[in-house]
NUROMAR-737695 format. One line per field, with one value per atom (N, C-alpha, C): x, y, z; residue in three letters. Coordinates in pm, whole numbers, plus 50000, padded with zeros to 5 digits. Example, Ala and Ser with C-alpha at 12.3 -4.5 7.8 and 13.67 -1.06 7.14 Angstrom:
2
x	c(51319,51230,51320,51285,51367,51290)
y	c(49431,49550,49670,49775,49894,50003)
z	c(50780,50780,50780,50708,50714,50787)
resn	c(ALA,ALA,ALA,SER,SER,SER)
//
This chain:
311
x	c(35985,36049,36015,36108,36040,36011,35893,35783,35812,35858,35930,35789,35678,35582,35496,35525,35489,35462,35387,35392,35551,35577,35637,35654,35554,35531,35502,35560,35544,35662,35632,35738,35868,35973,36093,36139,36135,36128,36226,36237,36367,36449,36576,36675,36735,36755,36825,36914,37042,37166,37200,37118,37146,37241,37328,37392,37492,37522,37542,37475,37350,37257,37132,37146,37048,37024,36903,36852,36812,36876,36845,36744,36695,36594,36622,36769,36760,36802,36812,36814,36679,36566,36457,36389,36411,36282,36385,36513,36537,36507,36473,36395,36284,36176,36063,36023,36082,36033,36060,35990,35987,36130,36198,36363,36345,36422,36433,36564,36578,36722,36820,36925,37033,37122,37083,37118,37290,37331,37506,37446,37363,37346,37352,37277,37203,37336,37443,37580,37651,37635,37724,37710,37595,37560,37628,37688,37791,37912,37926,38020,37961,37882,37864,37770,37822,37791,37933,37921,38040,38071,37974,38015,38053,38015,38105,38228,38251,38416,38477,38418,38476,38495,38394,38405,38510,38477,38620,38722,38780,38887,38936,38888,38912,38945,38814,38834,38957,39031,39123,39249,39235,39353,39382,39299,39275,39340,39281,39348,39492,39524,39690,39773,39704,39757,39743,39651,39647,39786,39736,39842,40016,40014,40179,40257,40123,40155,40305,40346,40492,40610,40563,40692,40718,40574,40568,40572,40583,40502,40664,40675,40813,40918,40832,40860,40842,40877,40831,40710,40617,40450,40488,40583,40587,40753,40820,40952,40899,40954,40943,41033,41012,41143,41114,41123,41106,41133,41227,41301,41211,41102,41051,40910,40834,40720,40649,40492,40383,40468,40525,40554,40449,40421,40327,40352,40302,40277,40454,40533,40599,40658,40796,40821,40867,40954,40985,40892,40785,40655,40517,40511,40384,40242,40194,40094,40127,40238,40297,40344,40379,40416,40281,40299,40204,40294,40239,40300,40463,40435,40535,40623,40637,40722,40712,40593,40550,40515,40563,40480,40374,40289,40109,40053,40114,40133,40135,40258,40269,40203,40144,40057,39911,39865,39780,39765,39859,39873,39865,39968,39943,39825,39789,39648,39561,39558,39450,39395,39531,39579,39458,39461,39405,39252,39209,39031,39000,39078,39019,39057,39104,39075,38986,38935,38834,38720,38659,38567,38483,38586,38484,38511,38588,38565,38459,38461,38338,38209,38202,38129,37985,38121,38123,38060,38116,38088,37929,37870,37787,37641,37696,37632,37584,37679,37651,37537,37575,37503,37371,37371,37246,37167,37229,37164,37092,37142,37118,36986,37026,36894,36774,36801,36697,36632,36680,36583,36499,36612,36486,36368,36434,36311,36177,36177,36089,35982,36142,36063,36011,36074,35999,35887,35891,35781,35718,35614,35542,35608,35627,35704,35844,35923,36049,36097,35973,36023,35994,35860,35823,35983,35962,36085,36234,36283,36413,36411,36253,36208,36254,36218,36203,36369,36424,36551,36664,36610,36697,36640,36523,36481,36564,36572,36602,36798,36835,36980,37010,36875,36899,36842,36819,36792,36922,37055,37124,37196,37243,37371,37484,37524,37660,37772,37777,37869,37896,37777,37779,37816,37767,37809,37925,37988,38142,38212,38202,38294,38236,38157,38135,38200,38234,38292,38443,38489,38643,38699,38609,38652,38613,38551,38555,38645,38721,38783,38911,38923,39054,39039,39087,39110,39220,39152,39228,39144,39260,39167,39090,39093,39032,38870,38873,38793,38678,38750,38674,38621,38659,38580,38498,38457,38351,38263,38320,38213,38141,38194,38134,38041,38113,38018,37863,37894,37792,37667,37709,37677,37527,37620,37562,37471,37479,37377,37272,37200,37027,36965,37083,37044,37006,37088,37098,36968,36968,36894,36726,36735,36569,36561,36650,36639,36562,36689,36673,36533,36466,36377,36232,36237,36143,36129,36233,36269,36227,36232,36205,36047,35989,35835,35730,35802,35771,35796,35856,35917,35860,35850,35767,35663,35572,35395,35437,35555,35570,35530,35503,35450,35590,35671,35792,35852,35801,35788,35717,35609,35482,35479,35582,35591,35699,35827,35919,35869,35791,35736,35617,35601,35479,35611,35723,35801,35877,35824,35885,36037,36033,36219,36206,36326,36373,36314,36327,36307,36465,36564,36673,36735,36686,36723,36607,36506,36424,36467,36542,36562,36692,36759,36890,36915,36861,36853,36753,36655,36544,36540,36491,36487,36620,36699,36830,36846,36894,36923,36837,36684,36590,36586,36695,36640,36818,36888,37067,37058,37009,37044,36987,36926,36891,37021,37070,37174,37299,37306,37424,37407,37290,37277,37303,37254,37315,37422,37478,37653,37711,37668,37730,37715,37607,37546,37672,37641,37644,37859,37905,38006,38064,37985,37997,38012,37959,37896,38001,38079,38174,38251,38335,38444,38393,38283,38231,38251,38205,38194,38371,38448,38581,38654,38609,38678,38620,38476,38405,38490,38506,38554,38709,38804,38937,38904,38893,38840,38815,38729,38673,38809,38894,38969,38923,38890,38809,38897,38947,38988,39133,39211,39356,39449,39496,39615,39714,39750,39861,39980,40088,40102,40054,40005,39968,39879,39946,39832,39692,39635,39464,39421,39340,39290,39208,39080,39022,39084,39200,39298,39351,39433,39497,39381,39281,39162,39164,39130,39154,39240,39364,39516,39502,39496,39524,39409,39313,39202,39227,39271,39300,39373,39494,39624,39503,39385,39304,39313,39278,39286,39414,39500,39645,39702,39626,39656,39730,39687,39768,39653,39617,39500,39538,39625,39685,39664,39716,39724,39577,39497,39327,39273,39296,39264,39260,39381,39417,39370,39368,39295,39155,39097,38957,38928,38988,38968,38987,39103,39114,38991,38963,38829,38675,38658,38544,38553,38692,38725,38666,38715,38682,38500,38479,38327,38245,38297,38209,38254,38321,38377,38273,38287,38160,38024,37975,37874,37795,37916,37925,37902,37962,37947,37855,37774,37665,37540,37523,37447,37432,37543,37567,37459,37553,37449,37320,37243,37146,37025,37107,37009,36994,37139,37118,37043,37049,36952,36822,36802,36642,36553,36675,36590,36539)
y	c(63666,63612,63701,63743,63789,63767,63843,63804,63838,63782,63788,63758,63768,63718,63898,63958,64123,64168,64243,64367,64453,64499,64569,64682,64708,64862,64861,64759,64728,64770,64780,64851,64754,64828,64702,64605,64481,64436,64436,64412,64325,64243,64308,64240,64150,64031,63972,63982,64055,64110,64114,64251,64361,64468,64530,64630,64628,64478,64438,64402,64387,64372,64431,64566,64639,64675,64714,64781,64890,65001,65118,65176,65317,65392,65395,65468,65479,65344,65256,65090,65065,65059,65042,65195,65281,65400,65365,65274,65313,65202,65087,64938,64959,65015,65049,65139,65265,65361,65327,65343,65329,65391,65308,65323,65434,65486,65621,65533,65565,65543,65663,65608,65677,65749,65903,65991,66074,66089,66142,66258,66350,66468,66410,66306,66300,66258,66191,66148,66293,66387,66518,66630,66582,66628,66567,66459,66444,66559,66584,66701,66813,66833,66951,66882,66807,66766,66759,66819,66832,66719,66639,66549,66421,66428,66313,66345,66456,66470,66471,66479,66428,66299,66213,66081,66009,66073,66038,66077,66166,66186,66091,66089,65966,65900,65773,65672,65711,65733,65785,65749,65829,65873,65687,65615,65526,65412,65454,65347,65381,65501,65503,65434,65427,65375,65224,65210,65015,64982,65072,65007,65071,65147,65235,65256,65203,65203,65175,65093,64991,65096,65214,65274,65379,65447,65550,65546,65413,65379,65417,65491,65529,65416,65321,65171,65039,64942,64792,64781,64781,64711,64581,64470,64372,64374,64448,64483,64504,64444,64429,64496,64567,64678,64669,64546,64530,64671,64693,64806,64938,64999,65084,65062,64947,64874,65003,65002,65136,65234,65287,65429,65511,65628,65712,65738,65825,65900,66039,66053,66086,66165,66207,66272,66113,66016,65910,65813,65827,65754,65820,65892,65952,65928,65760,65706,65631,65654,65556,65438,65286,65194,65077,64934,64828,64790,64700,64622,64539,64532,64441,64550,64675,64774,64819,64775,64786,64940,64976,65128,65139,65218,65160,65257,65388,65465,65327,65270,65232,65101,65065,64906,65030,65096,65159,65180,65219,65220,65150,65031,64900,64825,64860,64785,64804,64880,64946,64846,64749,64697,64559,64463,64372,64428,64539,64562,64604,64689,64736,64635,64481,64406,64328,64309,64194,64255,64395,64453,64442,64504,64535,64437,64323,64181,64152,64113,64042,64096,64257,64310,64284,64274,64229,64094,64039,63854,63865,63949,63925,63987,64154,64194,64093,64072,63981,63838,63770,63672,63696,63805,63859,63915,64028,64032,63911,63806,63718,63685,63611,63581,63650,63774,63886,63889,63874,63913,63786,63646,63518,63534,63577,63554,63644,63744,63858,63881,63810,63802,63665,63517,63371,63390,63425,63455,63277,63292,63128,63022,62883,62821,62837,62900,62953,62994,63181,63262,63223,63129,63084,63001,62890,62809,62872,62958,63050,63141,63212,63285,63258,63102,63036,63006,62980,62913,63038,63206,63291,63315,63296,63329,63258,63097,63056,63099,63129,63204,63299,63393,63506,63481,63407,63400,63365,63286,63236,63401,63414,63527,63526,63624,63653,63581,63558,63510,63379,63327,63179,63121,63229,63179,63214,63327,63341,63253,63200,63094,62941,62888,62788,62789,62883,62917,62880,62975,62965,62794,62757,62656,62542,62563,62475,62503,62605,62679,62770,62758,62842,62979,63024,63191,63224,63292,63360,63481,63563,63639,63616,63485,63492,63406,63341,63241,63339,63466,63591,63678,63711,63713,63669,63501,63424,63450,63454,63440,63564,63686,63811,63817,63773,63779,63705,63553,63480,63529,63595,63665,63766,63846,63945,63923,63806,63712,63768,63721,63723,63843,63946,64053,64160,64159,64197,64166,63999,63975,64010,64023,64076,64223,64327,64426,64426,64358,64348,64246,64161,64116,64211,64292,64393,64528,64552,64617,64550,64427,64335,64306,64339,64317,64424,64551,64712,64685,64607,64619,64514,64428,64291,64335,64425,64459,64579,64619,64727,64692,64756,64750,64676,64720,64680,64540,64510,64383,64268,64306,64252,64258,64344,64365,64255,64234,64128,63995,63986,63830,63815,63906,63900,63904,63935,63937,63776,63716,63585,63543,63669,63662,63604,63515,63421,63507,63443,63504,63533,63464,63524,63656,63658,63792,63907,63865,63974,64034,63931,63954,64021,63965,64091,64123,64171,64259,64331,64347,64443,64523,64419,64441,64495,64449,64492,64635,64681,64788,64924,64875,64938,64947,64862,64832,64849,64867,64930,65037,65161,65209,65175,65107,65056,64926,64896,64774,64887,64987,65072,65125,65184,65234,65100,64977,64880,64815,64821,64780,64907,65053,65096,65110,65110,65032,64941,64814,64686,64701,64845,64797,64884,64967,65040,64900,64803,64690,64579,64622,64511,64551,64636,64711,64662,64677,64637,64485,64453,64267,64256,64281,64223,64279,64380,64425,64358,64318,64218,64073,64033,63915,63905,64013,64023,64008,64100,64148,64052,63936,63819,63705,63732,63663,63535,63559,63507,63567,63668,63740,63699,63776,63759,63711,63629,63577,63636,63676,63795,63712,63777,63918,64037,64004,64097,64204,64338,64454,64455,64444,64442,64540,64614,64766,64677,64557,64497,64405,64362,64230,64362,64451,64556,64590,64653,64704,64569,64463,64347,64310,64321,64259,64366,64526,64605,64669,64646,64711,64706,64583,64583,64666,64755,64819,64982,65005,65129,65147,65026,65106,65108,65059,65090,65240,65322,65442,65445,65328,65274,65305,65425,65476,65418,65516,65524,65415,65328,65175,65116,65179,65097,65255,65366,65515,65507,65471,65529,65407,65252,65162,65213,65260,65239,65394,65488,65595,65577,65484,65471,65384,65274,65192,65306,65408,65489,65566,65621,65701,65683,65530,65453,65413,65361,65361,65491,65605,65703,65782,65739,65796,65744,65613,65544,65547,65581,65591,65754,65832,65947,65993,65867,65838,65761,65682,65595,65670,65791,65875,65972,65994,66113,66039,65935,65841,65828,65784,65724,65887,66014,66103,66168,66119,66189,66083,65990,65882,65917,65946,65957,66158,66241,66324,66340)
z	c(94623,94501,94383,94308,94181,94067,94028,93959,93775,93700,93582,93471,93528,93456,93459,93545,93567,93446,93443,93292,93306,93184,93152,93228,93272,93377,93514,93543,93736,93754,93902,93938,93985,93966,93967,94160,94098,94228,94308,94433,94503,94474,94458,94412,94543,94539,94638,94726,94570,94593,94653,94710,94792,94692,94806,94713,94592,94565,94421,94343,94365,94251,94194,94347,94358,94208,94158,94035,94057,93990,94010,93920,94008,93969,93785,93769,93674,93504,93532,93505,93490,93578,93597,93469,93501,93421,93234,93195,93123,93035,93114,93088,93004,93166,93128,92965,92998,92906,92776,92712,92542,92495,92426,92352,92228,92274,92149,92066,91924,91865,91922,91942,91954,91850,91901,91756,91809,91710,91733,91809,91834,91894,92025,92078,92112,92263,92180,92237,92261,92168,92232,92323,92382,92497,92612,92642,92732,92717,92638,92651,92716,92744,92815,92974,93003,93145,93213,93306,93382,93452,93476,93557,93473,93400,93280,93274,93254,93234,93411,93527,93602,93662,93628,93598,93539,93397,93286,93345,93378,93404,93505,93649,93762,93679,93562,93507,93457,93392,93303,93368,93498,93542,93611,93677,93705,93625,93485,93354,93327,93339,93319,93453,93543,93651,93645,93595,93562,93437,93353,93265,93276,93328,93344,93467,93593,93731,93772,93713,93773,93706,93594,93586,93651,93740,93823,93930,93984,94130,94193,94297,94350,94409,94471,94480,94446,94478,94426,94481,94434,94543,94602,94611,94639,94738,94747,94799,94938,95061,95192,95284,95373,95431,95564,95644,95797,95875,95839,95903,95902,95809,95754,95807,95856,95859,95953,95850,95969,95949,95889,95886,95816,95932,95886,95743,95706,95561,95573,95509,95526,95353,95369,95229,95150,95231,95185,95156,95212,95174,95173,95086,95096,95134,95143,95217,95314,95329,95466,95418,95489,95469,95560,95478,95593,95668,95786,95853,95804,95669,95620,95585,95530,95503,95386,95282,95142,95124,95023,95037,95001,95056,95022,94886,94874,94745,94641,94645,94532,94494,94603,94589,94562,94620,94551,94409,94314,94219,94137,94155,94094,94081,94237,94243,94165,94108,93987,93879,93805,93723,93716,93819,93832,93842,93879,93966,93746,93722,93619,93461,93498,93388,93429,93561,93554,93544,93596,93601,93474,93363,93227,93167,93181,93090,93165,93299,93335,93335,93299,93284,93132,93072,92909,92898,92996,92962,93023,93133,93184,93059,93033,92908,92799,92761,92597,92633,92756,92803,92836,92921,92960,92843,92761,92690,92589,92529,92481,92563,92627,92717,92733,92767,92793,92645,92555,92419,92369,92425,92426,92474,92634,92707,92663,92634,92622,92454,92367,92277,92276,92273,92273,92362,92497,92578,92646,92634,92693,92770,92746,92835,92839,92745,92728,92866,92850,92935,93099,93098,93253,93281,93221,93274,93326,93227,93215,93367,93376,93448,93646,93606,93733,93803,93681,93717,93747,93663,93726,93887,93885,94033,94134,94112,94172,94196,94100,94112,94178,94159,94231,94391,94443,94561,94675,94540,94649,94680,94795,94785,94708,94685,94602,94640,94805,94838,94832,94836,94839,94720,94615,94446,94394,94470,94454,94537,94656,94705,94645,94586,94516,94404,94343,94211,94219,94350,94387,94439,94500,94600,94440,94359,94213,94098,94087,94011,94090,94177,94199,94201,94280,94273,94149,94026,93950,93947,93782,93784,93635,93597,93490,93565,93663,93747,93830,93859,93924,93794,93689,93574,93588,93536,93503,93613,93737,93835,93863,93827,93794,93694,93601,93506,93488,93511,93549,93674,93729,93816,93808,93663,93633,93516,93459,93360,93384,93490,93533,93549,93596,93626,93494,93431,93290,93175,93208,93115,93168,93324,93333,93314,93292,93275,93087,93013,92849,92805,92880,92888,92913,93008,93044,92898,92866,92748,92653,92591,92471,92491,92623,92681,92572,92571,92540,92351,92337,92165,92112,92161,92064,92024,92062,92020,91877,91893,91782,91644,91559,91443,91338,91416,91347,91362,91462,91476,91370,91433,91347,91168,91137,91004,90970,91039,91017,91066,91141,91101,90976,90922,90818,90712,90715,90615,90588,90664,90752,90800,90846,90893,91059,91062,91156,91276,91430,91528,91574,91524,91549,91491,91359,91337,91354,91424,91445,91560,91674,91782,91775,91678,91698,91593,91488,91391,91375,91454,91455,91651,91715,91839,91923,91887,91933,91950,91851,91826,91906,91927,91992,92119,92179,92332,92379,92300,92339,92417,92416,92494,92650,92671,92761,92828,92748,92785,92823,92696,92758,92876,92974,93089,93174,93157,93248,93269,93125,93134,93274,93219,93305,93464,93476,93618,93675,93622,93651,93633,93558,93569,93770,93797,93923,94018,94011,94065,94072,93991,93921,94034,94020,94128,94262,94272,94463,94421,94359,94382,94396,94274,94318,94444,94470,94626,94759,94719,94848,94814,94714,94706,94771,94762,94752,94958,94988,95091,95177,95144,95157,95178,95106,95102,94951,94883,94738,94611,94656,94513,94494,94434,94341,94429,94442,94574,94601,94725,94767,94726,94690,94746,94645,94565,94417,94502,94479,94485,94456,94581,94566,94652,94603,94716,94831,94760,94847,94922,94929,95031,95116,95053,95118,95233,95213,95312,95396,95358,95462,95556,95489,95584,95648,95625,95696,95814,95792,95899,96033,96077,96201,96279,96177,96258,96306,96210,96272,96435,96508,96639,96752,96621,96699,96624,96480,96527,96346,96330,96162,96053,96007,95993,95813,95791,95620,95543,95608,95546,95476,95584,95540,95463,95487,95454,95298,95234,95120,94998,95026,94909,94940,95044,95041,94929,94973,94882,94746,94709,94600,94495,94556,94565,94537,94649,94635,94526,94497,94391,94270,94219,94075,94100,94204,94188,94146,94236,94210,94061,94022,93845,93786,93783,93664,93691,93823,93879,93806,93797,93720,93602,93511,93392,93366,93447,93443,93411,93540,93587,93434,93373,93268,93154,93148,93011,93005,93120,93139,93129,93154,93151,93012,92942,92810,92690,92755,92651,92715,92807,92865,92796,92750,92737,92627)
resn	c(UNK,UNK,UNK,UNK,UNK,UNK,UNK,UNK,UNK,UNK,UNK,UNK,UNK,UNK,UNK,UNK,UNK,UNK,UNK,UNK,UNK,UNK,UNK,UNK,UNK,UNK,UNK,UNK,UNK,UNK,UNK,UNK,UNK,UNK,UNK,UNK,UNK,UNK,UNK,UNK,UNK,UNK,UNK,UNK,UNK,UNK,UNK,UNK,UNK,UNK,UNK,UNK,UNK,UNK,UNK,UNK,UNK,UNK,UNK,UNK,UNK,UNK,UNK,UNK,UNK,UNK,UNK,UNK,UNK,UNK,UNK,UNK,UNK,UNK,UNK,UNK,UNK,UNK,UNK,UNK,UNK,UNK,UNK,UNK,UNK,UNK,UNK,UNK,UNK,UNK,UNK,UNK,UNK,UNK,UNK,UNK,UNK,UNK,UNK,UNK,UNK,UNK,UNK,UNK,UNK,UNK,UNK,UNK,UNK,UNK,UNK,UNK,UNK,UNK,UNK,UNK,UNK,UNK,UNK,UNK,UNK,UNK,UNK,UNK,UNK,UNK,UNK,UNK,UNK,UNK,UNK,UNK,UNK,UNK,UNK,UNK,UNK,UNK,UNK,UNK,UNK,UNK,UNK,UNK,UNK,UNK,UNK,UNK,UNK,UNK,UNK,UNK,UNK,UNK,UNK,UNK,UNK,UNK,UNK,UNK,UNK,UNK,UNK,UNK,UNK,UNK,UNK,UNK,UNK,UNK,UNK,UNK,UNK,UNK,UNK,UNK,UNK,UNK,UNK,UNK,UNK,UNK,UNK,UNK,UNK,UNK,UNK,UNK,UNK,UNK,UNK,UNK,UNK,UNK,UNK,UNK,UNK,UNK,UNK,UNK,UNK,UNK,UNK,UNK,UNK,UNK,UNK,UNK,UNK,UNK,UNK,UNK,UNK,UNK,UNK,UNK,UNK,UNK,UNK,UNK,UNK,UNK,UNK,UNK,UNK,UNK,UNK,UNK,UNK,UNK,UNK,UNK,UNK,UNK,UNK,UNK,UNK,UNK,UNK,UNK,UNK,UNK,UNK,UNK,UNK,UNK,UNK,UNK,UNK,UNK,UNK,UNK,UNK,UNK,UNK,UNK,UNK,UNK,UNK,UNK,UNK,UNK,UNK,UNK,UNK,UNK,UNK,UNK,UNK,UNK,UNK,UNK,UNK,UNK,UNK,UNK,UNK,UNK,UNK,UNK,UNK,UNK,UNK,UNK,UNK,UNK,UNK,UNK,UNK,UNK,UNK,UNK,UNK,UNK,UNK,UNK,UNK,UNK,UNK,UNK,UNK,UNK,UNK,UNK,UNK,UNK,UNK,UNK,UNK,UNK,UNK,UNK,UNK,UNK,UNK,UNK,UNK,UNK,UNK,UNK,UNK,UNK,UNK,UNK,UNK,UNK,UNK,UNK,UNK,UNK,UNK,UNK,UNK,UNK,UNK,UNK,UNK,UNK,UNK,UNK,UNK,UNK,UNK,UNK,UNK,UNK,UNK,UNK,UNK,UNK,UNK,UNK,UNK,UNK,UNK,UNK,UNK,UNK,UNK,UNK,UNK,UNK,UNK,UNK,UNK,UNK,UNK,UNK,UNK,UNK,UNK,UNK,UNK,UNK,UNK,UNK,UNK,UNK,UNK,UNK,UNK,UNK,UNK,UNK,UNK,UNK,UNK,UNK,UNK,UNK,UNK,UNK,UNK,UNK,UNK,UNK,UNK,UNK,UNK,UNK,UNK,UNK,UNK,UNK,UNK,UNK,UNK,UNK,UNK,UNK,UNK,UNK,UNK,UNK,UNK,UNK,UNK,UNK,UNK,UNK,UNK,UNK,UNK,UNK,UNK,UNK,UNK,UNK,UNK,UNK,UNK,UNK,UNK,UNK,UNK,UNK,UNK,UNK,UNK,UNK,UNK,UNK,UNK,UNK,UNK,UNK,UNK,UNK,UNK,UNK,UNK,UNK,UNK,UNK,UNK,UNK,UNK,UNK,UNK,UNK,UNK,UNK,UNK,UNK,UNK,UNK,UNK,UNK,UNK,UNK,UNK,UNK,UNK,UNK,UNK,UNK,UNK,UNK,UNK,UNK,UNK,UNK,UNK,UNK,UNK,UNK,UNK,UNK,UNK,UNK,UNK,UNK,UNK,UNK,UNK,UNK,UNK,UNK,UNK,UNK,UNK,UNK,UNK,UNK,UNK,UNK,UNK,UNK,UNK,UNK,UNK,UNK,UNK,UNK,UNK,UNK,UNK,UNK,UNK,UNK,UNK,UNK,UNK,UNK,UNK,UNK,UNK,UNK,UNK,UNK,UNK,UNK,UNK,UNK,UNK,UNK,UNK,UNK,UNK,UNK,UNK,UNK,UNK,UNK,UNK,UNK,UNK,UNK,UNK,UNK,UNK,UNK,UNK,UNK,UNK,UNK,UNK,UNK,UNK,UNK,UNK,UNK,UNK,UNK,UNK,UNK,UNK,UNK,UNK,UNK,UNK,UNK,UNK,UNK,UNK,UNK,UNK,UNK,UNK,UNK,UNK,UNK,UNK,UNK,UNK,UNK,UNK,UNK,UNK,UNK,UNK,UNK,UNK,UNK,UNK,UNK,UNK,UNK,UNK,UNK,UNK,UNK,UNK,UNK,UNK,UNK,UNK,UNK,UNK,UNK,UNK,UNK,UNK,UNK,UNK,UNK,UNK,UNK,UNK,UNK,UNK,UNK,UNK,UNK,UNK,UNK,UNK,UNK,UNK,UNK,UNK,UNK,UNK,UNK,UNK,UNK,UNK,UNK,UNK,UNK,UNK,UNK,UNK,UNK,UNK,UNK,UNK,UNK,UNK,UNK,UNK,UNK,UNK,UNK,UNK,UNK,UNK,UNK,UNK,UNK,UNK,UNK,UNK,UNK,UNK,UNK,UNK,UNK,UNK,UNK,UNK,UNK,UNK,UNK,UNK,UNK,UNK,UNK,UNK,UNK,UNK,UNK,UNK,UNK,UNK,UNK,UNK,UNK,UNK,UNK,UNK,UNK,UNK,UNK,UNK,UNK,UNK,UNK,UNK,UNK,UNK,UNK,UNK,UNK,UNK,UNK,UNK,UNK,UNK,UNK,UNK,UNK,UNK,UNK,UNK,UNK,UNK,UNK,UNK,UNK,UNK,UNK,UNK,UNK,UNK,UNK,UNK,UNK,UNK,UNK,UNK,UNK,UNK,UNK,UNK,UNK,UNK,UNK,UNK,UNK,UNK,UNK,UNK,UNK,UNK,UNK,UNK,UNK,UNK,UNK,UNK,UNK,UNK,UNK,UNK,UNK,UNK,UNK,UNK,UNK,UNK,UNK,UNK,UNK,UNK,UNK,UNK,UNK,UNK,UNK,UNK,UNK,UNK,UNK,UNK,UNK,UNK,UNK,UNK,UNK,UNK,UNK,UNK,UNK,UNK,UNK,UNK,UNK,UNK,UNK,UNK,UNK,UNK,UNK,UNK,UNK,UNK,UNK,UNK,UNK,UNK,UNK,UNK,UNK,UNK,UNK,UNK,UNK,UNK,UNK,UNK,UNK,UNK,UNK,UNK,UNK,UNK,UNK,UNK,UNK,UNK,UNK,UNK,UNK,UNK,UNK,UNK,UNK,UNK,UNK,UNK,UNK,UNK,UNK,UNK,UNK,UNK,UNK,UNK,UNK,UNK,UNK,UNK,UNK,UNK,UNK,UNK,UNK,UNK,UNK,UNK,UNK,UNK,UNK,UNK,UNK,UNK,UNK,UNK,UNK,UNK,UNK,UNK,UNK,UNK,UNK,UNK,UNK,UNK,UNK,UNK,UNK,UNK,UNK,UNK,UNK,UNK,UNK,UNK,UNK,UNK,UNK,UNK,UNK,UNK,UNK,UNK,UNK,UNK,UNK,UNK,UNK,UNK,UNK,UNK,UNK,UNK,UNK,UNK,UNK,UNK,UNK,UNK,UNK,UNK,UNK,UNK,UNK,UNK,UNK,UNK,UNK,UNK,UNK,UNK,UNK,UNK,UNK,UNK,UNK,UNK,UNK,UNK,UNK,UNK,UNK,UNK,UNK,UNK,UNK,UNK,UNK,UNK)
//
């Protein structure tokens, strides 16, 4: 179980998760380590990392495809062509066709649309919450943070799955319902990161000077502390948004996510897996790439951030 009562400088525990909630090396050293302010130089050093701009770009190219997909896509993503059904990859269909005769190019495309609005809202919803929390807990401290402490434990113990199909089977599969449940999700996780961070900043002198000034604990906490412990929230938003993309594709996948027939890379990888050992490769080939694609962009851009706030 983990231990939320730890120093500041233990080492980061077992996440329940697993590989959605894992906490990474760099999440963990950016918690821990003492918060520098964030200086404009300090931001234009992403420009000269190459791998940010290949990140960005995926992301990019990704976002024009969420929002402009349906005027490029060569076909209807939802248009059915019995006649056409499993056709390899061809000049008339460049990723082939599914079972149903859909062209998978262009449900690829579309698909974009739905993964990349729930991701960074729920991403967002989970941030702002978490963070909130995380600066109670760390700065109130005492029976606050034990109690709070206990009850994320106990959250984080159930699986993901069990708390995404409790969610659905209470709320419906949308995509505003897969939001919340992302987001809620990502509450606990967040806030023990910004909690471990708020551990390192409460003893500061600067602290200690705004309660001798007798200013609120609310605005110490987010008008003093805040600001000190951001770049640390910015390396986990972007984390946690890599995370986002896997959760809604396990959910879709799952049969949990956006209700067909709507373009989903993770339903698509589902309906279609099976045709692999009849030789129907394309169909499951091309959402999953598209899926790895967008993870490993922000993972990119995650990776970029987290080293230029750390040097």
């Amino acid at each position: 179980m983990t231990d939320f009562t730890a120093e500041p400088n233990a080492p980061a525990p077992f996440d329940p998760l697993g590989p959605l909630g894992t906490e990474t090396a760099a999440v963990a050293g950016a918690a821990a380590a003492p918060i520098r302010p964030m200086a404009p130089a300090r931001w234009r050093l992403l420009l000269r990392r190459p791998t940010f701009f290949v990140g960005a770009g995926i992301l990019l190219f990704w976002v024009v495809c969420a929002v402009f997909g349906r005027l490029f896509a060569p076909y209807n993503p939802l248009a059915q062509n019995l006649l056409a059904n499993n056709a390899a990859p061809s000049g008339a269909h460049w990723f082939g066709t599914d079972p149903l005769g859909r062209d998978v190019l262009s449900r690829v495309i579309v698909g974009a649309r739905d993964i990349l609005v729930i991701t960074p809202l729920a991403t967002i919803i989970g941030t702002i919450l978490g963070t909130a929390l995380g600066l109670a807990m760390g700065y109130l401290g005492g029976a606050f943070d034990l109690v709070i402490s206990r009850l994320v434990e106990a959250f984080l113990a159930l699986p993901f799955v069990i708390i995404a199909f409790l969610f659905v089977v209470a709320v419906g599969s949308s995509v505003v319902s897969i939001t919340i449940i992302i987001g809620l999700v990502f509450t606990p996780l967040i806030a023990r990161t910004v909690r471990t961070a708020v551990l390192v900043e409460r003893h500061q002198d600067y602290v200690s000077g705004s309660r001798l000034l007798g200013e609120s604990p609310a605005r110490i906490m987010f008008a003093e502390i805040l600001p000190n412990v951001m770049p640390a929230i910015v390396v986990e938003f972007t984390v946690r948004l890599a995370y986002a993309v896997f959760a809604v594709a396990t959910l879709s996948f799952l049969g949990f996510g956006v209700p067909p027939p709507t373009p989903d890379w993770g339903a698509d990888i589902s309906a279609n897996y099976v045709g692999l050992p009849a030789g129907y490769w394309w169909q499951t080939l091309f959402p999953a790439l598209a899926l790895a694609s967008l993870v490993v962009a922000v993972s990119l851009i995650a990776d970029s951030i987290e080293q230029v706030l750390s040097a």
